[in-house]
PLY file of the C-alpha trace (Angstrom):
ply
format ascii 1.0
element vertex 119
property float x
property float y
property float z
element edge 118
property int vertex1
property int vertex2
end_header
-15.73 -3.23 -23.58
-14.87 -4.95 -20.30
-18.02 -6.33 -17.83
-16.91 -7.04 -14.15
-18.86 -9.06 -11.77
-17.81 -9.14 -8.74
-19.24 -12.52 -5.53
-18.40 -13.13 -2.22
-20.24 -10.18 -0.49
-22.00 -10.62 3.19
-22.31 -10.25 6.98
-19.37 -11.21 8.99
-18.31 -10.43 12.66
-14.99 -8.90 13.71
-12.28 -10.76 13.40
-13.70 -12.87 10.28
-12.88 -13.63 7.38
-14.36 -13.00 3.37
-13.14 -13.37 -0.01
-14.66 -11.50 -2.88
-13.99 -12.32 -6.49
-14.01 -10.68 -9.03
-14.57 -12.20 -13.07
-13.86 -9.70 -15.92
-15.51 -10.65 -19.61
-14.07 -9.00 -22.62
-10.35 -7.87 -23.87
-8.16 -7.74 -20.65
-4.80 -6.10 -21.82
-1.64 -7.07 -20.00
-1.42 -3.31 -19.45
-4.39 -3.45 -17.15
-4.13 -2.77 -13.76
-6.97 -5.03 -11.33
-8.27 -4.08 -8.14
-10.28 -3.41 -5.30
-12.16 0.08 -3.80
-14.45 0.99 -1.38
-16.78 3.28 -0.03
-18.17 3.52 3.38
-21.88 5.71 3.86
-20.84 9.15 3.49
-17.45 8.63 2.45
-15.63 8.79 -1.01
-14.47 5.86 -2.54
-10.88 4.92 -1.72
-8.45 2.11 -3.38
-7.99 -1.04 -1.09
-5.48 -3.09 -3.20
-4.29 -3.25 -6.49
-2.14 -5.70 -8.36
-0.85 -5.57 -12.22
-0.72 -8.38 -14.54
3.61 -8.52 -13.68
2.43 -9.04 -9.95
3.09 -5.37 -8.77
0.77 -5.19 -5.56
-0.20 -1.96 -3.60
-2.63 -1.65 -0.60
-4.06 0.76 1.20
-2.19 1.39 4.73
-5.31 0.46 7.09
-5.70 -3.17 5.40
-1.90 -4.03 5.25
-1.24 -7.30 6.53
-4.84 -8.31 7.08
-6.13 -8.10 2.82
-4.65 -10.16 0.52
-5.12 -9.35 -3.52
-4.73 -12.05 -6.05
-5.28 -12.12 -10.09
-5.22 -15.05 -12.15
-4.15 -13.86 -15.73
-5.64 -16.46 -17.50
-8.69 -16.56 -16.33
-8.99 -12.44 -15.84
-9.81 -12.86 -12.19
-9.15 -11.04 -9.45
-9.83 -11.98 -5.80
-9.50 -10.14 -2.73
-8.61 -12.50 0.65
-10.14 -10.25 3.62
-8.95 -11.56 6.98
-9.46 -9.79 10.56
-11.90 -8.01 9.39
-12.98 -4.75 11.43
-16.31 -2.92 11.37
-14.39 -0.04 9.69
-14.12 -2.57 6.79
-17.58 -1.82 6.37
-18.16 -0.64 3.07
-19.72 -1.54 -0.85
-16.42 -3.54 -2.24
-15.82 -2.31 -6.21
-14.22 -4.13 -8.48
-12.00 -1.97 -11.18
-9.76 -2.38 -14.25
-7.77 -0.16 -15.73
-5.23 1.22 -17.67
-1.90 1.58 -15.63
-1.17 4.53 -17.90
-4.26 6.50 -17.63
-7.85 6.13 -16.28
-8.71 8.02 -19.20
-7.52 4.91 -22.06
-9.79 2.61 -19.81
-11.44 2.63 -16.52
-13.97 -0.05 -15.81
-16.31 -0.78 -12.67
-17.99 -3.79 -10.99
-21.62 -3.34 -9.58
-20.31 -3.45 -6.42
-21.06 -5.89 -3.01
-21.41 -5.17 0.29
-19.53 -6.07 2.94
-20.62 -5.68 6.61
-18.72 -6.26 9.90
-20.67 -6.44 12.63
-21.01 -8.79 15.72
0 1
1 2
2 3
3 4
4 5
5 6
6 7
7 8
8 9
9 10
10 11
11 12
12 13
13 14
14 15
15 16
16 17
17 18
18 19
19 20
20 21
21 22
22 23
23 24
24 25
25 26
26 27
27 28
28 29
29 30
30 31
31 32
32 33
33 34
34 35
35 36
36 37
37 38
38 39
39 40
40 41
41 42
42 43
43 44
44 45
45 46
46 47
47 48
48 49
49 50
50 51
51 52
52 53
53 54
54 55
55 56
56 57
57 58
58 59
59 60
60 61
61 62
62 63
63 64
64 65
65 66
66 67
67 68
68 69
69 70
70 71
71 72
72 73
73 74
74 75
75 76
76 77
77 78
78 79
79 80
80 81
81 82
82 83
83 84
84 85
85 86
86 87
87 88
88 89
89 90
90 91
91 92
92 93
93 94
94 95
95 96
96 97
97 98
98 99
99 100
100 101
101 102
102 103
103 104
104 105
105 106
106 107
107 108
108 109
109 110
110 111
111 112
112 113
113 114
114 115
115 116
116 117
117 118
């Protein structure tokens, strides 16, 4: 079993900056994929970033060249630089690991933290 806890939630106006993290307890497998999602009120939750333990990163178009996604294999971290931050960045911020294979070997979620944008 895999426990996620994710820091680094808050208030923060456009234009700012926030960096969640992200700690994972339990057997990490290199095959594991770590990343972000999000979900805005009424909206489904969609992937921000993602990064594999070989460094493979992919993000979501609207946060390209503003997000930066980071994992620290030793430590089973993943962190999530958020610059230029834009009230549509509004949204709870989930952790998630999984299988790069398929959700269905392993799928794991963070509680979640909220991130507001707002001047």
């Amino acid at each position: 079993q895999v426990q996620l806890v994710e820091s680094g939630g808050g208030l923060v106006q456009p234009g700012g900056s926030l960096r969640l993290s992200c700690a994972a307890s339990g057997r990490i497998f290199s095959i594991y994929a770590m990343g972000w999602y999000r979900q805005a009120p009424g909206k489904e939750r969609e992937l921000v970033a993602r990064i594999t333990s070989g460094g493979s990163i992919m993000y979501v178009d609207s946060v390209k060249g503003r997000f930066i996604i980071s994992r620290d294999n030793a430590k089973n971290t993943v962190d999530l630089q958020m610059n230029s931050l834009k009230p549509e960045d509004t949204a709870v911020y989930y952790c998630n690991v999984r299988d790069t294979r398929s959700v269905l070997l392993a799928n794991y979620w963070g509680q979640g933290t909220q991130v507001t944008v707002s001047s």
